[in-house]
VMD Tcl script that draws the C-alpha trace (Angstrom):
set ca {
  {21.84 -47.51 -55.35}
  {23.22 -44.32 -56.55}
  {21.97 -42.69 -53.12}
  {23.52 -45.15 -51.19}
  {26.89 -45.31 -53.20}
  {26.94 -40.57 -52.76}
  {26.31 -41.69 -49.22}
  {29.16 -44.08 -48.75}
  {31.72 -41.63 -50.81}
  {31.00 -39.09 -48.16}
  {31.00 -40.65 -45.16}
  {34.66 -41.99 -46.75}
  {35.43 -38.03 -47.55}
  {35.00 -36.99 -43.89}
  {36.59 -40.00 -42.20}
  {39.64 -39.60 -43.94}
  {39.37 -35.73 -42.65}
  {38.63 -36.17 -39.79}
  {41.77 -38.96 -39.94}
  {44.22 -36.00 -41.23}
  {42.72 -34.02 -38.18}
  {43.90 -35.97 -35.94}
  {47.36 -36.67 -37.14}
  {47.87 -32.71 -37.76}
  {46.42 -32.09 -34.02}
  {48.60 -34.51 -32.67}
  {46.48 -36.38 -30.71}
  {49.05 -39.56 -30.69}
  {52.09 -37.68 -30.28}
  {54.02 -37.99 -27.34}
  {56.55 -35.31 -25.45}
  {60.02 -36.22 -24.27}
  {61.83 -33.44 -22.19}
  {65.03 -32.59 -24.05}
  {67.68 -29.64 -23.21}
  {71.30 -28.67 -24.69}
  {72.19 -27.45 -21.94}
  {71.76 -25.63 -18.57}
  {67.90 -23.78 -19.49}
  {66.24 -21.37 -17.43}
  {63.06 -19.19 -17.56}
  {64.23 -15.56 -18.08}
  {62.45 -13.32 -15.60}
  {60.37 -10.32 -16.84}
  {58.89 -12.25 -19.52}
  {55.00 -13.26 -18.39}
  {52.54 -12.64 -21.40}
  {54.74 -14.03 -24.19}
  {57.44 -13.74 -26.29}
  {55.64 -14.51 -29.45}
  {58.95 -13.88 -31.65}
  {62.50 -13.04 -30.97}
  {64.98 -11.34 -33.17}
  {68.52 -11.15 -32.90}
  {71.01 -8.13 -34.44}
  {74.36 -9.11 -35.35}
  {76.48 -7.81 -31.98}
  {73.55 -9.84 -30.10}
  {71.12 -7.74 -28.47}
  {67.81 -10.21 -28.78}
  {64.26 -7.82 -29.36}
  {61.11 -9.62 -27.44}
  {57.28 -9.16 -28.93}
  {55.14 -9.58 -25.98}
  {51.27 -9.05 -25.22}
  {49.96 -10.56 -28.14}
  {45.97 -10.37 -28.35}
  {45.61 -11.66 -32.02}
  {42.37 -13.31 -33.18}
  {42.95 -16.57 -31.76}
  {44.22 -16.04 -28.58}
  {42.32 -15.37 -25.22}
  {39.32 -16.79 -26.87}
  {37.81 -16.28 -23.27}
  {37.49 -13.11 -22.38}
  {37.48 -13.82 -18.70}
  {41.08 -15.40 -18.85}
  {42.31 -12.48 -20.49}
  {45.43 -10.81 -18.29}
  {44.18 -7.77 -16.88}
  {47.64 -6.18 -17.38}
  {47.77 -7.19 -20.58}
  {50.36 -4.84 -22.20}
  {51.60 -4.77 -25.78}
  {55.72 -4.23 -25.48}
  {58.92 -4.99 -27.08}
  {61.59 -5.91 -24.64}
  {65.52 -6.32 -24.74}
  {68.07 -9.41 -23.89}
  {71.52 -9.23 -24.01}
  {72.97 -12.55 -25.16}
  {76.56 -11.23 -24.57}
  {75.46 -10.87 -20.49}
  {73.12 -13.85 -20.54}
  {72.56 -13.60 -16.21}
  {71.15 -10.34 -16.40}
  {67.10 -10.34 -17.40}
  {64.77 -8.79 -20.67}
  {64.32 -5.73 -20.14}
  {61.24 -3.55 -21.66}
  {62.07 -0.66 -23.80}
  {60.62 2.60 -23.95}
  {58.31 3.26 -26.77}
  {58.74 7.18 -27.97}
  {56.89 9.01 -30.70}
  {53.01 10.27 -31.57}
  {51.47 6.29 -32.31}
  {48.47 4.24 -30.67}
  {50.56 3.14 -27.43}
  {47.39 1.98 -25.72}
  {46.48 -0.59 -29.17}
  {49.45 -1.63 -29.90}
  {49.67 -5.08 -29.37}
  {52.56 -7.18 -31.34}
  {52.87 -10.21 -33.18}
  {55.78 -11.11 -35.45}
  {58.88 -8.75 -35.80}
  {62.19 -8.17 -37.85}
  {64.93 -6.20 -36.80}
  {66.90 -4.52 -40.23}
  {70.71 -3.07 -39.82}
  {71.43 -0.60 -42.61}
  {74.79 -1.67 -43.92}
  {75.76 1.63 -45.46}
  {74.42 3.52 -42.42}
  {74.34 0.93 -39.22}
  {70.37 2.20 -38.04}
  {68.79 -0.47 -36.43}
  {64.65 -0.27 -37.48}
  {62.30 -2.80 -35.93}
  {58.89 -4.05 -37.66}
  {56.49 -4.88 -36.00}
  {53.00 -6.55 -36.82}
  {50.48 -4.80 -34.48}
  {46.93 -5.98 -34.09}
  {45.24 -2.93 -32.89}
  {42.31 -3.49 -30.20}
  {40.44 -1.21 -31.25}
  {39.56 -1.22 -35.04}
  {40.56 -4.97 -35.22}
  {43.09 -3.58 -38.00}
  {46.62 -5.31 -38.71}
  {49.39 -2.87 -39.24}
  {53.18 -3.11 -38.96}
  {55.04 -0.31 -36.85}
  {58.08 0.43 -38.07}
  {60.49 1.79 -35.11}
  {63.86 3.03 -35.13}
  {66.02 1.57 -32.48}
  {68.26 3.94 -30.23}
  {71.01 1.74 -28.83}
  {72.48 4.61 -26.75}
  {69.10 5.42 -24.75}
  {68.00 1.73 -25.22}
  {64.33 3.01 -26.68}
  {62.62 2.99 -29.32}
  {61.55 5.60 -31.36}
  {57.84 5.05 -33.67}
  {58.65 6.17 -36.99}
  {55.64 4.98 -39.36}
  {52.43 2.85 -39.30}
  {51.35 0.95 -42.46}
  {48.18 -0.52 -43.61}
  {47.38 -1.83 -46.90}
  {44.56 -3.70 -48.52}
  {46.60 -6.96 -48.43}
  {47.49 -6.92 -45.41}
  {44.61 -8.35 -43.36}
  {45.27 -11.27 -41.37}
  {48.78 -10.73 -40.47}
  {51.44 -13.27 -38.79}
  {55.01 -11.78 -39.36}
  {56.60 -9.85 -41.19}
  {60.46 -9.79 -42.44}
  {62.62 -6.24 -43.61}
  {64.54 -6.43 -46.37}
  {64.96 -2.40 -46.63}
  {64.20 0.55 -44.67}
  {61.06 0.69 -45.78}
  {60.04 -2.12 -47.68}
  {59.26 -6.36 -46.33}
  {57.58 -9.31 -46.89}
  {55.22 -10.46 -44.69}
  {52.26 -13.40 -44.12}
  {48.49 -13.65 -44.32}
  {47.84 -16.77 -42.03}
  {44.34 -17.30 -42.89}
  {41.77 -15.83 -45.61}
  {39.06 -14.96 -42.95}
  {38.98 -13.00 -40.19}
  {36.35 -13.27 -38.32}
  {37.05 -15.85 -35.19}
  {34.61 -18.88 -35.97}
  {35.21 -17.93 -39.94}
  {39.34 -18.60 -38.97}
  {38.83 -21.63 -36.48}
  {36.76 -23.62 -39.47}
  {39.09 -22.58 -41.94}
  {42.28 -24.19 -39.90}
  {40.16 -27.23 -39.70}
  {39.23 -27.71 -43.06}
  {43.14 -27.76 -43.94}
  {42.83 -25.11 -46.68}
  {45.82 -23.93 -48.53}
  {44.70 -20.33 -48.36}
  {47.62 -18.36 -46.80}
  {49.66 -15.86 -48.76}
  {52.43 -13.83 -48.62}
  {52.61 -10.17 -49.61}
  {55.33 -7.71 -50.36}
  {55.42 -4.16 -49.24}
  {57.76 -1.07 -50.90}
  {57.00 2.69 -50.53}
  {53.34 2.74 -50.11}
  {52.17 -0.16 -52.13}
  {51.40 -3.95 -51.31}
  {50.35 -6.62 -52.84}
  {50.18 -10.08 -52.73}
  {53.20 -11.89 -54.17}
  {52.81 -15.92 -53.32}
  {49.64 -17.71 -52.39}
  {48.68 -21.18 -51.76}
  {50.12 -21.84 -48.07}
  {48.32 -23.74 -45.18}
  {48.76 -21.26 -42.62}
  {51.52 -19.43 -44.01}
  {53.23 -18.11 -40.61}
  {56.70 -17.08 -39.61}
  {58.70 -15.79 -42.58}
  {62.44 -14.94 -42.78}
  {65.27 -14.53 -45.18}
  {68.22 -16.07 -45.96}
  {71.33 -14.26 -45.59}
  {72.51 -13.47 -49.19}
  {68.83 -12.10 -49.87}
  {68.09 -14.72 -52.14}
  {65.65 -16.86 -50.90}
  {62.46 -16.63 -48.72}
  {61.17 -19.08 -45.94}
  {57.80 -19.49 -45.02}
  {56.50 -21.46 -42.09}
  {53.05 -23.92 -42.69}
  {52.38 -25.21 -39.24}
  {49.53 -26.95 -39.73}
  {51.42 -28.78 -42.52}
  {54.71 -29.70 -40.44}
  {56.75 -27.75 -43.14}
  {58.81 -24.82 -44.85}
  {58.32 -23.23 -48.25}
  {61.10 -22.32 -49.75}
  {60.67 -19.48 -52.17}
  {63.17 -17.78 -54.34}
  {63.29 -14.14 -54.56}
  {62.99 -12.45 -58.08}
  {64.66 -9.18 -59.00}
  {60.89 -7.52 -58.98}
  {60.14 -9.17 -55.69}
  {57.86 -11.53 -57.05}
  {58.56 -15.48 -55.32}
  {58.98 -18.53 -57.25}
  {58.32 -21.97 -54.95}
  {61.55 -24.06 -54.74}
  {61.01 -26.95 -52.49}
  {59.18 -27.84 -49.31}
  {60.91 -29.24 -46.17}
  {59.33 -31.70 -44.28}
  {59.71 -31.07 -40.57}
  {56.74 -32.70 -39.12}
  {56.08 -30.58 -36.16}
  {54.08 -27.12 -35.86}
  {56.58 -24.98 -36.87}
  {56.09 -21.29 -35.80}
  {58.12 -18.81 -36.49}
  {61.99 -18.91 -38.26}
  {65.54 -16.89 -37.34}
  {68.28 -16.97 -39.79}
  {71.74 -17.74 -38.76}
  {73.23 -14.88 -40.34}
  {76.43 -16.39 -40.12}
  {75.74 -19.99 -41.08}
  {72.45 -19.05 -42.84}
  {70.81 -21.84 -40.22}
  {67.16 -21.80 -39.78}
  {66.05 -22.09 -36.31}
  {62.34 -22.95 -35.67}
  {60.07 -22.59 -32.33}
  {57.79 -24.87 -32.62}
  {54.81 -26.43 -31.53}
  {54.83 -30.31 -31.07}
  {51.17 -31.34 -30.57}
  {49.11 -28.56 -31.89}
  {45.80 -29.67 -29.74}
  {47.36 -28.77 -27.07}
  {48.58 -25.48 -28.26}
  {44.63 -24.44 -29.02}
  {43.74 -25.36 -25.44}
  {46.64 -23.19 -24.20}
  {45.39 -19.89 -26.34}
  {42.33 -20.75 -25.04}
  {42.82 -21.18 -21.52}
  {46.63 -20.26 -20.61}
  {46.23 -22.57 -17.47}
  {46.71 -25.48 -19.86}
  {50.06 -26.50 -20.68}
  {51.53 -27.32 -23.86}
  {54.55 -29.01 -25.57}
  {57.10 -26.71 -26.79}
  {60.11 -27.79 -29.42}
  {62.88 -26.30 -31.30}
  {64.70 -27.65 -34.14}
  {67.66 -26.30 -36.10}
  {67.77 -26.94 -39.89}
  {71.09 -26.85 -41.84}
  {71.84 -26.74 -45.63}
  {74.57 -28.55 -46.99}
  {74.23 -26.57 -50.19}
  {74.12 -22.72 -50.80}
  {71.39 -22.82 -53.73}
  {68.12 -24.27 -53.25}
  {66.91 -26.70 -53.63}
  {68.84 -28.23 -50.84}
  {69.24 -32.04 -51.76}
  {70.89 -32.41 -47.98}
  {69.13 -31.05 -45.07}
  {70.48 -31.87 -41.76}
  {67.22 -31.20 -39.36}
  {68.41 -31.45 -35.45}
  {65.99 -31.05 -32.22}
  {67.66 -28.87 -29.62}
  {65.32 -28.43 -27.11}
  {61.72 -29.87 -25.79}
  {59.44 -29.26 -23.29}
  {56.28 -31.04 -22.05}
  {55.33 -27.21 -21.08}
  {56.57 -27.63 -17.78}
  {59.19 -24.55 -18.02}
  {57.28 -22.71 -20.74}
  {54.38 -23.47 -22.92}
  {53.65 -23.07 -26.50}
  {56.90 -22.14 -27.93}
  {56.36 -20.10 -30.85}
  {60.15 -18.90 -31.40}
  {63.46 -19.94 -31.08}
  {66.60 -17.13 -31.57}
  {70.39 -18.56 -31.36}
  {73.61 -16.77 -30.42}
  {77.44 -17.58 -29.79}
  {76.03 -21.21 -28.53}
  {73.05 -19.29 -26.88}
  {69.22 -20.42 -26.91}
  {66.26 -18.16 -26.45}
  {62.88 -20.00 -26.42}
  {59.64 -17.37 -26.83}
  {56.35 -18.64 -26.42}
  {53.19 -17.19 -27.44}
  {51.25 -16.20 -24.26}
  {53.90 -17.80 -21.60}
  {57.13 -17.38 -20.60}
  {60.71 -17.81 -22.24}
  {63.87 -19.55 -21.60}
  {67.62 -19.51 -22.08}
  {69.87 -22.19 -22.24}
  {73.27 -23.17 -22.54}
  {73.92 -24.98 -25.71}
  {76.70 -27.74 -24.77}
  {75.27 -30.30 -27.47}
  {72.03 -31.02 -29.38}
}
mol new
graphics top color blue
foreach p $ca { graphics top sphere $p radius 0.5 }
foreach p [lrange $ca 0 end-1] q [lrange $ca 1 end] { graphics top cylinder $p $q radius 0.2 }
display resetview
C-alpha cells in the first residue's frame, strides 16, 4: 500500500510538471500579427540583433553574431560567415540602414562573439563606453568588453576585457559607471545538456552579480533564468528579466550595491531583454511569445518563431508600483523576423532585434 501510494504521489509530481511545461512552452498559445505602425526589416542585419541600446541623441548600438551555448545546437546549420559585430542605426535618419562599426584596439577580434550590451554616457565628461558580454569560441569563457565609442570616426575603440569567477554563464550586462555593472547568470550549468535540463526542470537558479574595479561577486540569486537586466533612470532600482517565468524582478539598489527584491511583474510572455525610457523611465521588452518555438528556431534557424514587444509603464516613481499599465506594441508570427529578443524605442521609433534573425523598424502611430 505504501508502494503503491510513493507511486501514485510521483506519477502526480511529474504530471503536474510536465503540465507547467507545457503552459511555460506555450504549446496552446496562439500568434496574432500586430504593428503600430508602418514596420520594415532593416537591411544589413542577418545573424541577429540579440540586444539593442539606445544613447540619449539616438544613435541605436546592434549585438550581432551571437554563438552562446544554446544557439546553433547543430553544427551543420551554423552560418559560415558567422561574425561577431556591433553595428550602428540612426533613429534620427530612420531610411538609411545599420551600419557595422569598426572594432580598433589589441583584443580577440576573431572570438568575440556578443550577447547582451549597455551603452554608459559619462555625465561629467560625455564618453560614450559600450559593454559588451562576449562568449569567446575558443576557451568557452564569458567576458564583457568594455569599448569606448568614437562618434566622430564612428568606431569603436577596445579598452578592457573582464573575467571574474562569477561571471560564468552570462546573459547581459548593464553600466552604471565607467568601470563598474551589473550583470546576469542565466543558468547554474554550463555545459549544453547540463543547461537544457536545467531550463526544464524550472529551477530558480539564476543570479545576478555586480562588478567594480576588479572584483565581482554575486549580489541577488534565486531567478528562473535571470536574463536581460537594465536600470531605471534615477539609479535606483534594478530590472531583471525571468523568461521562462513570464516576469520582471524588481530589485532595489542599496548604497553598497547589494539588491533587495521589491515586487515581481507579471507579464506572461518570454520576456528577453529590457531598455529604459530614459525619459519616461518606460520599460520596453522584446519578447518571445511561445517559447517552443523559440528552441526550434536556435536550433534550426529555418524554423520560424513568434516575436512580441510590450511596453510597461509606472504610474508611480517608487516601487513597488501598485499601477502598471502593460501595452503590446508589436507581434509577429515570425513572418518579418523571428525570435525577437529586444525591443529599443525612440522619438515614436521601434527597433525590434532578434536573436539569430533579422530586425525591424516601425513607425509608432498607436499601440
Amino acid at each position: 500500500m505504501l508502494r503503491g501510494l510513493v507511486t501514485c504521489i510521483g506519477i502526480a509530481v511529474i504530471l503536474t510538471h510536465l503540465g507547467r511545461l507545457v503552459l511555460v512552452l506555450g504549446y496552446f498559445k496562439t500568434i496574432h500579427n500586430h504593428r503600430p505602425g508602418p514596420c520594415r526589416v532593416v537591411d544589413g542585419i542577418d545573424v541577429g540583433s540579440e540586444d539593442i541600446t539606445v544613447s540619449s541623441d539616438g544613435l541605436a548600438f546592434i549585438s550581432s553574431g551571437i554563438r552562446g551555448k544554446n544557439y546553433y545546437s547543430d553544427p551543420r546549420l551554423v552560418p559560415p560567415f558567422l561574425e561577431g559585430k556591433i553595428s550602428l542605426f540612426d533613429f534620427n535618419h530612420p531610411e538609411n540602414n545599420a551600419m557595422e562599426l569598426p572594432l580598433k584596439g589589441h583584443f580577440d577580434r576573431e572570438n568575440f562573439h556578443p550577447h547582451g550590451i549597455s551603452l554608459y554616457e559619462d555625465p561629467k565628461t560625455g564618453e560614450r563606453r559600450l559593454f559588451a558580454v562576449n562568449h569567446h569560441r575558443t576557451t568557452d569563457e564569458d567576458r564583457v568588453e568594455i569599448f569606448r565609442f568614437d562618434d566622430k570616426a564612428r568606431s569603436l575603440n577596445h579598452l578592457k576585457t573582464v573575467t571574474g569567477k562569477n561571471m560564468y554563464s552570462v546573459n547581459d550586462v548593464v553600466a552604471i559607471g565607467p568601470d563598474a555593472f551589473y550583470f546576469t547568470n542565466d543558468l547554474y550549468f554550463v555545459k549544453n545538456w547540463l543547461r537544457e535540463l536545467e531550463g526544464l526542470s524550472l529551477v530558480s537558479w539564476g543570479t545576478v552579480g555586480f562588478y567594480n574595479n576588479g572584483e565581482d561577486r554575486i549580489v541577488a540569486s534565486g531567478f528562473r533564468f535571470s536574463n536581460g537586466v537594465n536600470v531605471s533612470p534615477d539609479g535606483r532600482y534594478l530590472y531583471v528579466a525571468q523568461p521562462t517565468a513570464g516576469s520582471i524582478v524588481v530589485l532595489e539598489i542599496k548604497k553598497d550595491n547589494s539588491l533587495e527584491k521589491k515586487q515581481t511583474i507579471l507579464v506572461h510572455t518570454g520576456v528577453d531583454n529590457i531598455e529604459v525610457d530614459q525619459q519616461t523611465g518606460d520599460l520596453w521588452l522584446g519578447c518571445h511569445p511561445v517559447l517552443h518555438l523559440l528552441i526550434d528556431h536556435t536550433k534550426n534557424i529555418t524554423n520560424p518563431a513568434g516575436s512580441h514587444v510590450l511596453r510597461v509603464h509606472f504610474e508611480s516613481k517608487s516601487a513597488p508600483y501598485e499601477k502598471v499599465d502593460i501595452r503590446q506594441v508589436f507581434m509577429d508570427d515570425g513572418n518579418m523576423v523571428s525570435g525577437a529578443s529586444s525591443a529599443s524605442y525612440y522619438d515614436n521609433k521601434l527597433l525590434v532585434g532578434t536573436v539569430i534573425h533579422k530586425m525591424a523598424y516601425c513607425e509608432i502611430k498607436a499601440f
